[in-house]
C-alpha positions in Angstrom: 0.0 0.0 0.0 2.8 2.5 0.9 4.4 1.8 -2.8 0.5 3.1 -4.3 0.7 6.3 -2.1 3.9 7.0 -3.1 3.5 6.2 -6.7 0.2 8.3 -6.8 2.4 11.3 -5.4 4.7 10.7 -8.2 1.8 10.8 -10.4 0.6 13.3 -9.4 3.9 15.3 -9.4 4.5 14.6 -12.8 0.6 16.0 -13.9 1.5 19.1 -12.3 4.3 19.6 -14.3 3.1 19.0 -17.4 0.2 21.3 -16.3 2.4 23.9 -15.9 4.6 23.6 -18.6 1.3 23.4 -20.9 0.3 27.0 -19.8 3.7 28.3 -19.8 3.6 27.7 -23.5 0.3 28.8 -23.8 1.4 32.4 -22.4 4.6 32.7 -25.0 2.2 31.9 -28.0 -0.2 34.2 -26.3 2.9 36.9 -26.3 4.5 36.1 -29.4 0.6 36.4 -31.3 0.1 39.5 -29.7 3.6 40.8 -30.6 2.5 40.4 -34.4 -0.5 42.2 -34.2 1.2 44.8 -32.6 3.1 45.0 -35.3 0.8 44.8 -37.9 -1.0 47.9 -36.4 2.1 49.7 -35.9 2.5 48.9 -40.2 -1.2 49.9 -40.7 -1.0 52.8 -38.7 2.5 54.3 -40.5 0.6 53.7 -44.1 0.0 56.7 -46.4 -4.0 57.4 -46.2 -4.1 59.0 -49.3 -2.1 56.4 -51.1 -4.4 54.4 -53.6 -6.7 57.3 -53.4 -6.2 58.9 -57.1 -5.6 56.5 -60.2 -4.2 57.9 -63.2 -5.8 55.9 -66.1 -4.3 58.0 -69.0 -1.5 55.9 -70.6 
């Protein structure tokens, strides 16, 4: 019986950590997605608004 408990504890041990390291990956692709579409608005943002706005069709 005492080689169940202590088994279970291992167990147990060893769900925790992958718990954890499951979330701590979670949060970098969380950081790393919002990263990009911080720097996608920073591009959009920076654009030209009157670029695309006349078109010369004369050739």
């Amino acid at each position: 019986m005492d080689m169940a408990i202590a088994a279970l504890s291992v167990d147990m041990s060893m769900a925790k950590t992958q718990q954890e390291l499951g979330m701590a990956v979670l949060k970098m692709a969380i950081s790393a997605d919002n990263s990009a579409v911080e720097e996608a608005l920073e591009l959009v943002e920076s654009l030209d608004p009157a670029v695309g706005n006349n078109l010369d069709v004369t050739a």
